[in-house]
Biotite code that builds the C-alpha atoms (Angstrom):
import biotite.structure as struc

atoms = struc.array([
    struc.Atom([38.486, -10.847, 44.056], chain_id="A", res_id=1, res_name="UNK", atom_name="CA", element="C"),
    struc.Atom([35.246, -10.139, 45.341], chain_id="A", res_id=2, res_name="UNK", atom_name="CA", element="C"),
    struc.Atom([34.194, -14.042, 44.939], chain_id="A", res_id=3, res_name="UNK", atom_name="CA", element="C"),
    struc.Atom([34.149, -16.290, 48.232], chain_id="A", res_id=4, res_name="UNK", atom_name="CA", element="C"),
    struc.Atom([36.802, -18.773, 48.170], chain_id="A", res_id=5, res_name="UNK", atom_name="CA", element="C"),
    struc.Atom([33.712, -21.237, 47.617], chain_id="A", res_id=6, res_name="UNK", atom_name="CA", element="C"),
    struc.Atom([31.779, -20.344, 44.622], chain_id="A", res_id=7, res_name="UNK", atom_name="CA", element="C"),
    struc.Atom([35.296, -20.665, 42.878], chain_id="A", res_id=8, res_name="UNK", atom_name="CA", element="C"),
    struc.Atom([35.713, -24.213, 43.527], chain_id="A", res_id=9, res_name="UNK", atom_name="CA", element="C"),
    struc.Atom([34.880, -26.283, 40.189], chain_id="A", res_id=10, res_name="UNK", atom_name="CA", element="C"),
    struc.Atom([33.346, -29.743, 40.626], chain_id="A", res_id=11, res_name="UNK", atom_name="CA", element="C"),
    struc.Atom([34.849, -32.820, 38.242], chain_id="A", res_id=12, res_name="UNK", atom_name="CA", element="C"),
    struc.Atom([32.086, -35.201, 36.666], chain_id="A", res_id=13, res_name="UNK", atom_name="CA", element="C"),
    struc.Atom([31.976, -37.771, 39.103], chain_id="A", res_id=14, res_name="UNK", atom_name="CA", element="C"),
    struc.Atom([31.476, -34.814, 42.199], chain_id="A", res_id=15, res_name="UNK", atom_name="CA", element="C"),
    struc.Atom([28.840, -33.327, 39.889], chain_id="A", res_id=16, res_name="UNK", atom_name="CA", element="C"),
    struc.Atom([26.767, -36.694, 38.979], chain_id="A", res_id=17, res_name="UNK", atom_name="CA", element="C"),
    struc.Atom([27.324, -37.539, 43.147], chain_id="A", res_id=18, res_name="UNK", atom_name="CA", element="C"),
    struc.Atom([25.217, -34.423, 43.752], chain_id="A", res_id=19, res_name="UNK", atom_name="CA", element="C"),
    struc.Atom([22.925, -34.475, 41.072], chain_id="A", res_id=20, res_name="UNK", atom_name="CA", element="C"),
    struc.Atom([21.901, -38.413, 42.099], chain_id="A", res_id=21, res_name="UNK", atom_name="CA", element="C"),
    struc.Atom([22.812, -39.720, 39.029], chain_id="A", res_id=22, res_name="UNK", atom_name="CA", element="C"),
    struc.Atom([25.132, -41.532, 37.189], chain_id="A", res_id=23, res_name="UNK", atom_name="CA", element="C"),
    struc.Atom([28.365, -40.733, 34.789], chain_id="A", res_id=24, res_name="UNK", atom_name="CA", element="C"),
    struc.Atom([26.160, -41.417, 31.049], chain_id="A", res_id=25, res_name="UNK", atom_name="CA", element="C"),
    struc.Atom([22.997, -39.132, 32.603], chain_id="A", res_id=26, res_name="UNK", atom_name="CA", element="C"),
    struc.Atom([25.642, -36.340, 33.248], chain_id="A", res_id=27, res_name="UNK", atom_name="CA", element="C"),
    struc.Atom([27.584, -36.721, 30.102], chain_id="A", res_id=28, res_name="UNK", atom_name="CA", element="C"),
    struc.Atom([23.680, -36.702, 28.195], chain_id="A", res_id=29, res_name="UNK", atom_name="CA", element="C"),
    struc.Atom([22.448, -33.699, 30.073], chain_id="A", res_id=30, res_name="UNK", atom_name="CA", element="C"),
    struc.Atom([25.956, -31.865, 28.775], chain_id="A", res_id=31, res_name="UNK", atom_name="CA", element="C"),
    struc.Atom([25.489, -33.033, 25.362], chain_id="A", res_id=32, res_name="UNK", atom_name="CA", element="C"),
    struc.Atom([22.022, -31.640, 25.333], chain_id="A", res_id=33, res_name="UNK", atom_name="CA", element="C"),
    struc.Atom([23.091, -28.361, 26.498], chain_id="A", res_id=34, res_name="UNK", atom_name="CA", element="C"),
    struc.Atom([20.697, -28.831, 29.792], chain_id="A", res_id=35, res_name="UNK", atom_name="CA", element="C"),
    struc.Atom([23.920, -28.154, 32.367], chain_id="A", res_id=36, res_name="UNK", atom_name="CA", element="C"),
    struc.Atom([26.452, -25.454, 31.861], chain_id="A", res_id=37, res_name="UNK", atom_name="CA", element="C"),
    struc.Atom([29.857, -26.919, 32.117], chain_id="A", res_id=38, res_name="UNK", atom_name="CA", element="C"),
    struc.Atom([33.324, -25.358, 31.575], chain_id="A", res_id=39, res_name="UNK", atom_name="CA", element="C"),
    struc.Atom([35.729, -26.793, 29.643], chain_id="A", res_id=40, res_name="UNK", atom_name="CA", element="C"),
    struc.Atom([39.110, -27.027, 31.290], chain_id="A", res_id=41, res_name="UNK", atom_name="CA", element="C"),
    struc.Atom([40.557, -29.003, 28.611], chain_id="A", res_id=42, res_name="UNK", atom_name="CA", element="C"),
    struc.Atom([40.247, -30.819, 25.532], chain_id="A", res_id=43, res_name="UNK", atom_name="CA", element="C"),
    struc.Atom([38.301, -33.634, 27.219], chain_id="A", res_id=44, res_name="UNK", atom_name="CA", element="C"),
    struc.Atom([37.911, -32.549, 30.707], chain_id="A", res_id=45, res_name="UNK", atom_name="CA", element="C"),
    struc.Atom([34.940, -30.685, 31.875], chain_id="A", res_id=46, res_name="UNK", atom_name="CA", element="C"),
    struc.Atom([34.295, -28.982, 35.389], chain_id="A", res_id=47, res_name="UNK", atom_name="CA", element="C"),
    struc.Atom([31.111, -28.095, 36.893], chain_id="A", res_id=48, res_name="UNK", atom_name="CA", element="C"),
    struc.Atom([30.120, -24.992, 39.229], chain_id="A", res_id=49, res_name="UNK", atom_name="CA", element="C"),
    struc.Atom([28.253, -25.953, 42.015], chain_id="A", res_id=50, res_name="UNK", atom_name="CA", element="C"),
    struc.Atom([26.287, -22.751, 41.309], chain_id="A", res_id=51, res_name="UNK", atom_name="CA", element="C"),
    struc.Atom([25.505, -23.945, 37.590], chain_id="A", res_id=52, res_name="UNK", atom_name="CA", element="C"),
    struc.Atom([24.422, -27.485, 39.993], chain_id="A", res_id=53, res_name="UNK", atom_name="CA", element="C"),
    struc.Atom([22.481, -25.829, 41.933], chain_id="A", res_id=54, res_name="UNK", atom_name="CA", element="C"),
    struc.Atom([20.278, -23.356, 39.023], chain_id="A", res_id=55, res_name="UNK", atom_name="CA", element="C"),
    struc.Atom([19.868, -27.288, 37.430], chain_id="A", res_id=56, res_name="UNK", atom_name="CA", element="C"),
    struc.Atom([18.410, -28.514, 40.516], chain_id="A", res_id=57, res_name="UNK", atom_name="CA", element="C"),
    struc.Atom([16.071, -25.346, 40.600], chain_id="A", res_id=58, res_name="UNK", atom_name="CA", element="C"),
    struc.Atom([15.107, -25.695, 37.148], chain_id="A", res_id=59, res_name="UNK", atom_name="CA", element="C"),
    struc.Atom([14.319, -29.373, 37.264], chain_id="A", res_id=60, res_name="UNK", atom_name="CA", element="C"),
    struc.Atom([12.316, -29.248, 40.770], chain_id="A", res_id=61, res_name="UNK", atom_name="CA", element="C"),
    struc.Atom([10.353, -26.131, 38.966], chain_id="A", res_id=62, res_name="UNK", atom_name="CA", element="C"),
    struc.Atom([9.778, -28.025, 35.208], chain_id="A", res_id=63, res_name="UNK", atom_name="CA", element="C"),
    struc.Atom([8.155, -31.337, 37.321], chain_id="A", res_id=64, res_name="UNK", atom_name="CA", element="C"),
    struc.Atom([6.154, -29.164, 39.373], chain_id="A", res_id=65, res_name="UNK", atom_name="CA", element="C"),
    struc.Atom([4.854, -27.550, 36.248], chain_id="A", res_id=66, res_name="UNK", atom_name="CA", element="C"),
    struc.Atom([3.681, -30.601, 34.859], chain_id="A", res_id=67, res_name="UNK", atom_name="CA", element="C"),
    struc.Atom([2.272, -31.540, 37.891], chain_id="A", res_id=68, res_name="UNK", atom_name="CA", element="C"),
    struc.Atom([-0.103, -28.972, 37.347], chain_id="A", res_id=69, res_name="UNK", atom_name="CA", element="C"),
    struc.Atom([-1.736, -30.181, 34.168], chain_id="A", res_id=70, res_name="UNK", atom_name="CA", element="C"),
])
């Protein structure tokens, strides 16, 4: 495996929502909208990447800043 260790590790919803700054019912909204990539481990359990996290973060801190600029 060519992977670090790290970028393997899958977040659980409460870990994912702790880093995003929000809470559980933002997280599950933001899934349900297709806005964050999630996997699904199960039939009702869903992990997060902290890359996938991360790209959210970027995406979010980029979409305000364009509508800053109008």
């Amino acid at each position: 495996i060519s992977e670090p260790a790290a970028s393997l590790e899958l977040l659980t919803r409460r870990q994912a929502a702790r880093l995003l700054g929000i809470g559980l019912k933002t997280l599950d909204r933001l899934v349900r909208e297709g806005r964050l990539r999630h996997i699904k481990a199960g039939a009702r359990i869903l992990r997060f990447r902290p890359a996938d996290i991360e790209l959210f973060l970027d995406e979010s801190a980029h979409n305000s800043t364009a509508k800053e600029a109008f």
